[in-house]
C-alpha positions as CSV (number, residue, x, y, z in Angstrom):
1,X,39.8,0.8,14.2
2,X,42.1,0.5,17.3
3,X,42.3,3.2,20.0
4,X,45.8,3.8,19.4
5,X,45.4,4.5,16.0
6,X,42.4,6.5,16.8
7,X,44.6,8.6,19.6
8,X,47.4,8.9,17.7
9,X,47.2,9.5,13.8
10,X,49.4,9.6,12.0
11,X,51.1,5.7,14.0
12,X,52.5,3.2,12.3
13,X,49.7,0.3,11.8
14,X,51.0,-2.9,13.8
15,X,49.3,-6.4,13.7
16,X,48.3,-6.1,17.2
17,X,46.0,-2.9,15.6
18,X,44.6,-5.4,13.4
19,X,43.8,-8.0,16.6
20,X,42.1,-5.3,17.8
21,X,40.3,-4.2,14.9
22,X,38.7,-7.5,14.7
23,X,37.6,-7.5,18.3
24,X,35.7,-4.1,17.6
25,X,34.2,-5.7,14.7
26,X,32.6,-8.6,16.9
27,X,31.9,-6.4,19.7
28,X,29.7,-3.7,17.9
29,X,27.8,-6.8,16.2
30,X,26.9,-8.2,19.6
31,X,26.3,-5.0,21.2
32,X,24.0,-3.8,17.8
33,X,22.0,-7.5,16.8
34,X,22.7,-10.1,20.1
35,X,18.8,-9.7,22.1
36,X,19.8,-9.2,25.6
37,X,18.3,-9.3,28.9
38,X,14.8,-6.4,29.4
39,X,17.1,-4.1,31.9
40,X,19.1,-3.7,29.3
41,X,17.1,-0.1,27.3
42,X,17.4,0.7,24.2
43,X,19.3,3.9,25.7
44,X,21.8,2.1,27.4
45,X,22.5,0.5,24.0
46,X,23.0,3.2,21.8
47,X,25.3,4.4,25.3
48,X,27.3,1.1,25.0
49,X,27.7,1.8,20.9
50,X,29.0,5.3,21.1
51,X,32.4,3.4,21.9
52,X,32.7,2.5,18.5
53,X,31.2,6.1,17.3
54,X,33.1,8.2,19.1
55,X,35.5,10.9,17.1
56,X,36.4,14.7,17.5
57,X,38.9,17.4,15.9
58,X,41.3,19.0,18.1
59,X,42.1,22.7,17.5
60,X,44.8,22.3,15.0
61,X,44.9,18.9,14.8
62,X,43.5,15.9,12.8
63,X,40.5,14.3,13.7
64,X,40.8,11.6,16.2
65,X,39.3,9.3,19.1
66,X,39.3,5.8,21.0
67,X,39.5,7.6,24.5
68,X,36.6,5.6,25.0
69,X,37.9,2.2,23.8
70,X,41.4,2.6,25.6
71,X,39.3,3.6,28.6
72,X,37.0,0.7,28.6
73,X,40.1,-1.5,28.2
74,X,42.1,-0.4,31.0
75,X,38.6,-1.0,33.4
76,X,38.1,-4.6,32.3
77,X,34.6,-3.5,30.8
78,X,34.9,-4.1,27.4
79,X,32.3,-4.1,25.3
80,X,30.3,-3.6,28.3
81,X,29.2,-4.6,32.1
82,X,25.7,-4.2,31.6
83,X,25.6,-6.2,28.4
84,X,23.9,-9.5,29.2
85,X,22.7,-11.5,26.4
86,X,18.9,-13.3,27.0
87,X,20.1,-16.9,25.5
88,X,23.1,-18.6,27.7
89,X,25.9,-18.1,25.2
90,X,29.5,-18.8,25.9
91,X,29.3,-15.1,23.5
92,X,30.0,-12.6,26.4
93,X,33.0,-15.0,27.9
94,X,34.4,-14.8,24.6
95,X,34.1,-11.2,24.3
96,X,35.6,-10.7,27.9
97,X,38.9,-13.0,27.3
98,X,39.4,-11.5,24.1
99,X,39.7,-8.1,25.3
100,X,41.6,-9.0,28.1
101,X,45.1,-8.4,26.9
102,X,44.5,-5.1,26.1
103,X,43.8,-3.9,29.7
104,X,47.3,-4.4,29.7
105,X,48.0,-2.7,26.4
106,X,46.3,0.7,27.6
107,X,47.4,0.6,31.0
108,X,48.1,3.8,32.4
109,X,51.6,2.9,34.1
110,X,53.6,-0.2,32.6
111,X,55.4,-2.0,35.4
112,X,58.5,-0.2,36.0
113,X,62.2,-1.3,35.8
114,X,61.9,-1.9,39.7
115,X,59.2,-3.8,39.5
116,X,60.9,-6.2,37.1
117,X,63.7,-6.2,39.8
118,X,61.3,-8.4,42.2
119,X,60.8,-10.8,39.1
120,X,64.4,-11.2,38.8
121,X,64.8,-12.1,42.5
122,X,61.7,-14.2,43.8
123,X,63.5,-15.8,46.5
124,X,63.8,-12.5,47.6
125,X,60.6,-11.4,48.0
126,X,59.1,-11.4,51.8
127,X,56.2,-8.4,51.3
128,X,53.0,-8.6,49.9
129,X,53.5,-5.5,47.7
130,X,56.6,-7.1,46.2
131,X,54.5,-10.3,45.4
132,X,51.3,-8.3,43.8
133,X,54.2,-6.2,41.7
134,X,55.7,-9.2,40.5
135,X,52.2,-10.9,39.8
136,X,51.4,-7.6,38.1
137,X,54.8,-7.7,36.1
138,X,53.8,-11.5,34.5
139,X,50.6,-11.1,33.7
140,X,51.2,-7.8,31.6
141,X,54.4,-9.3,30.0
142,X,51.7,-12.4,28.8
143,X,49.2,-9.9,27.7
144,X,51.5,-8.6,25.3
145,X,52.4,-11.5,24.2
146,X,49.1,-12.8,23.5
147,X,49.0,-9.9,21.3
148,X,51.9,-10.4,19.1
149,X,50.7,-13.2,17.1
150,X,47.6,-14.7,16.2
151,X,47.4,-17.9,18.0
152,X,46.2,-17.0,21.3
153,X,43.4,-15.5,19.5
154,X,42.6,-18.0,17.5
155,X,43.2,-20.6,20.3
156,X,40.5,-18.6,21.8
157,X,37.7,-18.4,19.5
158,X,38.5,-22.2,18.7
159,X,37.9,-23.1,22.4
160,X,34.8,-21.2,22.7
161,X,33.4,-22.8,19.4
162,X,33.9,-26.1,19.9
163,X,31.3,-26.9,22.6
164,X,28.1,-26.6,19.8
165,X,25.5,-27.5,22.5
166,X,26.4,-24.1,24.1
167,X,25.6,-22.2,21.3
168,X,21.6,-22.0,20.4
169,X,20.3,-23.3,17.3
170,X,18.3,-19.9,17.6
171,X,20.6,-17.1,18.4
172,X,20.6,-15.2,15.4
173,X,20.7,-11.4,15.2
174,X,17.5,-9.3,15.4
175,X,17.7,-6.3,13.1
176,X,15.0,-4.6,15.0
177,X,16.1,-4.1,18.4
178,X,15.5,-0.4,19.4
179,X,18.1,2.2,20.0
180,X,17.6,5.4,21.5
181,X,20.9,8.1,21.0
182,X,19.0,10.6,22.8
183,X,20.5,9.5,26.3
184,X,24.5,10.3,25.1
185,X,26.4,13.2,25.5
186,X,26.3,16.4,23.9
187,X,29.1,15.7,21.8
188,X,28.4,12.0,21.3
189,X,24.8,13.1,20.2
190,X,26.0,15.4,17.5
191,X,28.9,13.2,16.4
192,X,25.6,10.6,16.0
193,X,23.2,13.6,14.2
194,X,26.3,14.7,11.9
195,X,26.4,10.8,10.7
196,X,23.1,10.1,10.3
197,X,22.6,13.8,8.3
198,X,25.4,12.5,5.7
199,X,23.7,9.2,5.7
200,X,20.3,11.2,4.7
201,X,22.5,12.9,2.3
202,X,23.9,10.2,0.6
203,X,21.0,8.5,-0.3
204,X,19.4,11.7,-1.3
205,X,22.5,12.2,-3.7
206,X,21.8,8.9,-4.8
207,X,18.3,9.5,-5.8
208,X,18.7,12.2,-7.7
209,X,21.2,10.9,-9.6
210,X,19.0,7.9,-10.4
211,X,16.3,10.4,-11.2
212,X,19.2,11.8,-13.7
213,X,20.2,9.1,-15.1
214,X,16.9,8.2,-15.8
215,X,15.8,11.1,-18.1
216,X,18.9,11.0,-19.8
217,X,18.5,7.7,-20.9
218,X,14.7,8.9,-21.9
219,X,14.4,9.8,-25.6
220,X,13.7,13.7,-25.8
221,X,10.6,14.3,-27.3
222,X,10.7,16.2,-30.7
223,X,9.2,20.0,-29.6
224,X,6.1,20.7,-31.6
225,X,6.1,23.0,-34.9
226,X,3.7,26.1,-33.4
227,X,3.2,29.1,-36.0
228,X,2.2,32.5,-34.2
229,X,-1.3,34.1,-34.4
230,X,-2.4,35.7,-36.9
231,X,0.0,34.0,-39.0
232,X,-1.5,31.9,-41.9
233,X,-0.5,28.1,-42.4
234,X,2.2,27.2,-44.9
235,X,1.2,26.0,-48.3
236,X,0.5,22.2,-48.4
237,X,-0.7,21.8,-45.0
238,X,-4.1,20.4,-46.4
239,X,-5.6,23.1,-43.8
């Protein structure tokens, strides 16, 4: 889910939520299955993952999140600096471009009407500052636009596809690459205990209601005819 819908509940859901959805989608995968260089521990993994985990209730308000994600944005470290992966892939370039845009999205201070002034008057501009603001004013009025519509994305992932000797024959995901959640906050550690409890639970739940459904689908045996001590045998009983 996007940060902003995370940070704000309640928001109207846009497409650009949905372009950012799908990032978060490709970016836990790699993170979770992609093998990736030894320096990179299997607690600095389950670090890089609480992004996607990460969720708390204010005092009377609904639960929320995606501090983390709109934080990581607005750094230009999404999914994460210290993921490397072992096979040369064009895989982390991809994930870097892609989440470009949205350093733009989440910045803290969208250029300001003055700063739009300098774009309208180039001629003009004799400072350095004026040239960065102006700079600054293009390439967040791009970002957004790359995030109005599908085709830069897709122009994107095309253009990273279509060299195939870039990509290993190889590279699939590995299911058992360690994680460690031990090394996360306190919060992000019980958010990660409170998941994996109603995990637990579920499949418990599930259990016993196979176990259920089991004896009920089991003929009950007839009880037994007993007669109490003492008590002498009915006539015809060939006893």
């Amino acid at each position: 889910m996007s940060a902003n819908l995370l940070l704000h509940p309640g928001k109207m859901h846009t497409f650009t939520d949905d372009l950012e959805s799908f990032l978060h989608v490709l970016g836990w995968t790699a993170l979770r299955y992609v093998p990736a260089m030894d320096s990179y521990s299997a607690v600095r993994r389950a670090k890089d993952l609480f992004i996607f985990d990460e969720h708390y209730r204010e005092q009377g308000h609904s639960e929320r999140g995606g501090d983390d994600k709109a934080r990581a944005f607005r750094a230009g470290d999404y999914p994460s600096p210290n993921f490397q992966p072992r096979m040369l892939t064009p895989l982390s370039g991809l994930l870097e471009k892609l989440g470009s845009p949205f350093k733009s999205l989440y910045a803290v201070s969208p250029p300001t009407a003055e700063a739009r002034k300098n774009v309208t008057a180039l001629p003009d501009i004799s400072s350095k500052s004026q040239l960065l603001s102006y700079a600054a004013v293009i390439q967040y009025d791009h970002d957004i636009e790359c995030l109005q519509s599908s085709t830069w994305f897709i122009d994107m992932m095309e253009t990273a596809l279509s060299d195939h000797d870039k990509w290993p024959t190889d590279d699939r995901a590995d299911e058992s690459l360690p994680i460690d959640f031990s090394g996360g906050t306190r919060r992000q550690v019980q958010n990660r205990t409170k998941e994996l409890q109603h995990t637990q639970k579920l499949l418990e739940d599930s259990k016993g209601l196979s176990r259920r459904s089991k004896r009920a689908a089991s003929p009950t045996p007839e009880p037994s005819a007993k007669r109490r001590r003492g008590t002498p045998p009915a006539s015809g009983s060939g006893i």
